[in-house]
C-alpha positions as CSV (number, residue, x, y, z in Angstrom):
1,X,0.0,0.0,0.0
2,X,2.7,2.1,-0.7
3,X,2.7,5.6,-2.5
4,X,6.2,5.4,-3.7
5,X,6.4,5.7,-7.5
6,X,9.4,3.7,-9.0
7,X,10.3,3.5,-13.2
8,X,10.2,0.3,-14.1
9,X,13.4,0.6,-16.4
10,X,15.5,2.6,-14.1
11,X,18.9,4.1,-15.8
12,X,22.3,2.5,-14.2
13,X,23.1,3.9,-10.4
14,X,25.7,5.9,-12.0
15,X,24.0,7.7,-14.4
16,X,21.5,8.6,-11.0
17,X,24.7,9.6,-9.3
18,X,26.1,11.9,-12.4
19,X,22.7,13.6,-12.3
20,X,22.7,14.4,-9.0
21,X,26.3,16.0,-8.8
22,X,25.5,18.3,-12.0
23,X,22.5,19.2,-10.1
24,X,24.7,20.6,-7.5
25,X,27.4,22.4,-10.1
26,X,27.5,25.5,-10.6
27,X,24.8,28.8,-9.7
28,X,21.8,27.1,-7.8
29,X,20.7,23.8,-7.6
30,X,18.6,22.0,-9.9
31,X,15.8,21.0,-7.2
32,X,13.7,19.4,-9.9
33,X,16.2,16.7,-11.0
34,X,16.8,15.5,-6.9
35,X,13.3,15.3,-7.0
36,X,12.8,13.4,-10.3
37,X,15.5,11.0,-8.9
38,X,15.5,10.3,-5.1
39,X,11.8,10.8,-4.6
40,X,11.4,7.8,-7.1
41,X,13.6,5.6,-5.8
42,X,13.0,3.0,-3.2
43,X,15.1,2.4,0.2
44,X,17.5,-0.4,-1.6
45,X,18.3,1.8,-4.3
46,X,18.3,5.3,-2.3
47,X,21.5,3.1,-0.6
48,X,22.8,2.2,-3.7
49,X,22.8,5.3,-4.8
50,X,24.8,7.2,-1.5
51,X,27.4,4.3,-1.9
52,X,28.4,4.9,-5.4
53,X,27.7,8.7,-5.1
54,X,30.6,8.5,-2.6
55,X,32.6,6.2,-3.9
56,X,32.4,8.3,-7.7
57,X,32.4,11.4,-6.3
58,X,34.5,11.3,-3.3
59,X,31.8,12.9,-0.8
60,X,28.7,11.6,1.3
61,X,25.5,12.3,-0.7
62,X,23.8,13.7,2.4
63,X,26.6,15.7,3.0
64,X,26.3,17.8,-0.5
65,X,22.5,17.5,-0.2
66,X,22.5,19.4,2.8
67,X,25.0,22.3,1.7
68,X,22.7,22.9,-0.9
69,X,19.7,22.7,0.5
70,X,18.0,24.5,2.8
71,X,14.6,24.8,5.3
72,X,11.8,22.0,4.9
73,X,12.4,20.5,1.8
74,X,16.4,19.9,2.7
75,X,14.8,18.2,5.4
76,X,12.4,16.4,3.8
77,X,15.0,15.4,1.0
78,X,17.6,14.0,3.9
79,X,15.4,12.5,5.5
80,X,13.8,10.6,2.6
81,X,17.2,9.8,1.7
82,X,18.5,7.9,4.8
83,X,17.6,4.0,5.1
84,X,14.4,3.5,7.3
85,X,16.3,2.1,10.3
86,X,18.3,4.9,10.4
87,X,15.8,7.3,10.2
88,X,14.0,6.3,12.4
89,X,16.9,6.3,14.7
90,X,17.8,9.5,14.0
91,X,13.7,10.8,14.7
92,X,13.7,8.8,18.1
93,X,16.8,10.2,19.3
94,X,15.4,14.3,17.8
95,X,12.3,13.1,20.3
96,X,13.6,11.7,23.3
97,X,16.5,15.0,23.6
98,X,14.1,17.6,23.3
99,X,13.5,19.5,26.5
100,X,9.9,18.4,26.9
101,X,10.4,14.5,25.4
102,X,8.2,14.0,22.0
103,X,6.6,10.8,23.0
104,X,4.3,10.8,20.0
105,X,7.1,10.2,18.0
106,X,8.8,7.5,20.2
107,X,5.5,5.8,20.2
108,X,5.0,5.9,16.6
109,X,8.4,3.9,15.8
110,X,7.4,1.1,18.7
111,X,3.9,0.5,17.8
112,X,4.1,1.3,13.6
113,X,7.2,-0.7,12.4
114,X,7.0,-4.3,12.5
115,X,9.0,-5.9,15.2
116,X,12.1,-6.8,12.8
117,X,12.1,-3.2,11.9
118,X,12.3,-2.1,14.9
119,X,15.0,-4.3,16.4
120,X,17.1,-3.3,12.8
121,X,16.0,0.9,14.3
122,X,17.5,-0.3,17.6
123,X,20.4,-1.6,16.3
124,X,21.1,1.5,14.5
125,X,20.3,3.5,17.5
126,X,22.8,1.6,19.4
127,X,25.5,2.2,16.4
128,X,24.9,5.7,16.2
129,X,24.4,6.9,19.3
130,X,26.3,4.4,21.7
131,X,23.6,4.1,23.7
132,X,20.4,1.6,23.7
133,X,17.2,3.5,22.9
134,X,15.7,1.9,25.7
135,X,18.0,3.5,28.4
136,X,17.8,7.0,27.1
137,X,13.8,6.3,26.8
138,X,14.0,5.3,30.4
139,X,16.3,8.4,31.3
140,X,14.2,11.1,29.7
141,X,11.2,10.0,30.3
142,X,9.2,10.0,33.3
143,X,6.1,8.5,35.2
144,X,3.4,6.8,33.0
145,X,4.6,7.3,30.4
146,X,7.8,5.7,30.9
147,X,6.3,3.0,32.5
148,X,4.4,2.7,29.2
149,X,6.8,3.7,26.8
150,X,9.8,1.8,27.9
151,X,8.4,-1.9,27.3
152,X,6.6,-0.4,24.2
153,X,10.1,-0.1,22.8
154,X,12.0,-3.2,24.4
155,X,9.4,-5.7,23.1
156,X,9.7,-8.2,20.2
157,X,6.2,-8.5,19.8
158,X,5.6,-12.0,17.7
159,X,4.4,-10.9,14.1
160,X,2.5,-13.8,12.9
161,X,-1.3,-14.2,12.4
162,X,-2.3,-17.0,14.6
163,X,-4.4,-16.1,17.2
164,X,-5.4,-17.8,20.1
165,X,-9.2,-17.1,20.8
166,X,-9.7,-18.0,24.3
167,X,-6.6,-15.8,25.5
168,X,-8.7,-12.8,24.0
169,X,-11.6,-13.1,25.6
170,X,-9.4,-13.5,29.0
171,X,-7.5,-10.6,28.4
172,X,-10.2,-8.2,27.3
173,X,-12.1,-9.0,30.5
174,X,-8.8,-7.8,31.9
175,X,-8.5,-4.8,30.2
176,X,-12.0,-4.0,30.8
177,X,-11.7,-4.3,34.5
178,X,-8.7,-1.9,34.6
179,X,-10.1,0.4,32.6
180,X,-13.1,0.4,35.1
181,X,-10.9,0.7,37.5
182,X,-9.2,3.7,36.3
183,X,-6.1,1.6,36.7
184,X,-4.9,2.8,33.1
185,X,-1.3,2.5,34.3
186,X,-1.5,-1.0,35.6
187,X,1.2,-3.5,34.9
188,X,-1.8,-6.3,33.3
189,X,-2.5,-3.5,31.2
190,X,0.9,-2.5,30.5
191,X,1.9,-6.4,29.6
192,X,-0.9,-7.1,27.3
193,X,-0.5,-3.9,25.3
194,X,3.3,-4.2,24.7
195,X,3.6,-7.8,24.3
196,X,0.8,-9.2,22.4
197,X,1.0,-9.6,18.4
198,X,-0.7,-7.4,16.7
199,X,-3.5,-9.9,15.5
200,X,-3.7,-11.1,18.8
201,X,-4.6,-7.3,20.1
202,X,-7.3,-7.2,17.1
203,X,-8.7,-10.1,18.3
204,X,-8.6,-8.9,21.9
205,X,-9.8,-5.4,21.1
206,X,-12.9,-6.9,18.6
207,X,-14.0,-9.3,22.0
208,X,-13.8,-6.7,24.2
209,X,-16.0,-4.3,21.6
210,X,-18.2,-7.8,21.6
211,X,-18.3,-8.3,25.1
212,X,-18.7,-4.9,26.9
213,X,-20.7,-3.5,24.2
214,X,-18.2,-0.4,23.7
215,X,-14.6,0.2,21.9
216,X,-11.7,0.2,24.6
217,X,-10.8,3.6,23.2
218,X,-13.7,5.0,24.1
219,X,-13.7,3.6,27.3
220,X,-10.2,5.0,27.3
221,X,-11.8,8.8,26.8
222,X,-13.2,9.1,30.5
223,X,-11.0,12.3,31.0
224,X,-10.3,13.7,27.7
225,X,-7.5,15.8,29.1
226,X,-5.9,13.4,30.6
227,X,-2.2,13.2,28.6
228,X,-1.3,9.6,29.4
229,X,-4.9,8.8,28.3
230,X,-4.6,10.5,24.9
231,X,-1.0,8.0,24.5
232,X,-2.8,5.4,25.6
233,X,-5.2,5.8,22.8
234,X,-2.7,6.4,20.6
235,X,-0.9,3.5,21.3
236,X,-4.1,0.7,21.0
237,X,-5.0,3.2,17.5
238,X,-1.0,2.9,16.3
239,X,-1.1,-0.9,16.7
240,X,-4.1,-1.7,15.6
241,X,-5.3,1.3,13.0
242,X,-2.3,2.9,11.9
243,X,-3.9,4.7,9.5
244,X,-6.9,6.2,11.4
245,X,-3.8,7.7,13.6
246,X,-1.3,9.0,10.8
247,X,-4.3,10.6,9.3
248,X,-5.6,12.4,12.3
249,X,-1.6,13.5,13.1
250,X,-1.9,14.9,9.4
251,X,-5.1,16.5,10.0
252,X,-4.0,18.6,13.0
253,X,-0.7,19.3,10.9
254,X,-2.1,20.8,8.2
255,X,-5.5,22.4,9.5
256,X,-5.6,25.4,11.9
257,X,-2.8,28.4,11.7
258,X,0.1,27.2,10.7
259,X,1.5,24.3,9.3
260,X,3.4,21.7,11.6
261,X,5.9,20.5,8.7
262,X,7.9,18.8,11.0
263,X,4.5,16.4,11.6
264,X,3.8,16.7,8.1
265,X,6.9,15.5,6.8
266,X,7.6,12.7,9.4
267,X,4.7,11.0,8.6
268,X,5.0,11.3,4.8
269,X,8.4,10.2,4.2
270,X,8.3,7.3,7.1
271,X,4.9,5.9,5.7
272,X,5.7,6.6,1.4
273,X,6.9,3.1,1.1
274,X,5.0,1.4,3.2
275,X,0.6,2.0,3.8
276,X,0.7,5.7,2.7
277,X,-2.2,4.5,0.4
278,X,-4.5,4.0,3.2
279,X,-3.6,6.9,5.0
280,X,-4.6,8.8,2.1
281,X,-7.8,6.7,1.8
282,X,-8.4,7.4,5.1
283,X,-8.1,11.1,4.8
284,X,-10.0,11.6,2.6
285,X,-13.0,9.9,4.0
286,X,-12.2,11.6,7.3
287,X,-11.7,15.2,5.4
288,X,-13.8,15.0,1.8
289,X,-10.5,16.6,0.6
290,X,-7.6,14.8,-1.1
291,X,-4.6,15.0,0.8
292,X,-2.4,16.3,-2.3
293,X,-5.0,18.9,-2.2
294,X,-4.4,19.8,1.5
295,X,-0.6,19.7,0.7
296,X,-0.8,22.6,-2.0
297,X,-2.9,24.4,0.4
298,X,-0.3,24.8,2.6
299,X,2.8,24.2,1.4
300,X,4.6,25.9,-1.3
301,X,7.7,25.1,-3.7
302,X,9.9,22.3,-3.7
303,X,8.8,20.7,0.0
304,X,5.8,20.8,-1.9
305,X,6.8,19.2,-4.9
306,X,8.8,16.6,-3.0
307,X,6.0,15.6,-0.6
308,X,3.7,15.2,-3.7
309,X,5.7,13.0,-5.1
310,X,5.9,11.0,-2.2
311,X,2.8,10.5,-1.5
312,X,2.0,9.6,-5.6
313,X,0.7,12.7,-7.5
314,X,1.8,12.0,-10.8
315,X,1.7,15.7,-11.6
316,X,4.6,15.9,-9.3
């Protein structure tokens, strides 16, 4: 379900390579060619291409995209560029260091990637930063949402689609009586929502729906301005309905004054390749407006070219 739009005869890696470097010679940049090229290449061949770039032209690719260019779309455009695992790395560790913690973000990567992905971000974490992301999770982090957030990113959840029927009707009765219980940070709780598969949440959350006569996240809207409630919800929407939460995290990027591009972007070039077809599905049934059209609305220039193409407008 990805949005990603790749030539099906692609010209060598070189010739990709040559490109680029002429489109960083001489007066300006030629914007539209590192467009027409990294925008329409996949993960495998975006690392293709920064190994021969350096290796033919004697310089990191991210290095002379980012002296030539500048605000949301050189950010867009590095980002984009870097493999998944390492961008996602590099978008936990922007999270976790701010001075108030990002844990939207952090959540995201946990609940979103599958569990190989995630152990590969880990990994990369680790490389880069010489620290686990669990420790600095655990360091900047504090309360429920640590207590949360911590096993949401330690866990190896298992990712196939057996399910075992019984166990869900067991555990949605527990859920249920925590919820009723207000106990939203209890360690039942806690377990079943960062350990169990993904299908085996479904199954858990569709018998508790069955069961109780109401969805757990509306149960889970008792205070509405509680913040560890609204994570909560966002964690049982991330691993269960990705899309119904990256669409409502573009909705409050693009509507209202302002634009958050930093939202806009993160969720655009971390879901291109993978179910940014639903999210636009989803949008637009949420919205009645196409998201390329929202994009135009607010953005401008080449971030706005580059996130078109991203997300499939063949105009782009």
């Amino acid at each position: 379900m990805a949005t990603l739009t790749v030539p099906d005869q692609l010209p060598p890696v070189a010739e990709d390579c040559d490109r680029l470097h002429s489109a960083f010679q001489g007066w300006g940049t030629d914007e539209g060619a590192i467009i027409s090229i990294l925008a329409h290449r996949n993960a495998k061949q975006r690392s293709l291409i920064r190994q021969t770039y350096a290796e033919t032209h004697g310089e990191d690719l991210l290095k002379a995209l980012d002296k030539e260019l500048s605000s949301d779309f050189e950010r867009a455009v590095l980002l984009w560029t870097l493999h998944p695992a390492e961008r996602d790395a590099l978008l936990a560790n922007e999270a976790i260091r701010k001075l108030t913690p990002k844990h939207f973000v952090i959540l995201e990567i946990a609940c979103t990637r599958t569990p190989r992905d995630l152990f590969l971000v880990k990994e990369e974490y680790h490389a880069r930063f010489k620290r686990s992301i669990e420790e600095d999770v655990a360091y900047h982090t504090t309360g429920d949402f640590r207590k949360l957030l911590v096993p949401l990113v330690t866990a190896y959840r298992y990712d196939g689609p057996e399910v075992n029927a019984a166990l869900a009707t067991s555990e949605a009765k527990i859920l249920h009586e925590k919820i009723s219980e207000k106990a939203y940070n209890d360690e039942e709780l806690i377990r079943i929502i960062s350990t169990r598969s993904k299908a085996q949440l479904n199954a858990t959350f569709n018998h508790y729906n069955d069961q109780f006569g109401t969805a757990i996240n509306k149960d889970l809207k008792t205070d509405p301005d509680n913040d560890y409630l609204k994570f909560l919800r966002a964690a049982v929407k991330c691993l269960t309905w990705p899309e119904k939460y990256f669409e409502k995290v573009l909705r409050l990027a693009i509507k209202g004054l302002g634009t958050d591009e930093e939202a806009l972007t993160r969720v655009v070039v971390t879901r291109a390749e993978v179910d940014m077809k639903r999210i636009v599905e989803e949008y637009y049934r949420r919205n009645s407006v196409p998201l390329d059209q929202a994009i135009k609305g607010d953005t401008s220039g080449d971030y706005e070219r580059m996130l078109l193409a991203l997300i499939g407008n063949d105009n782009a």
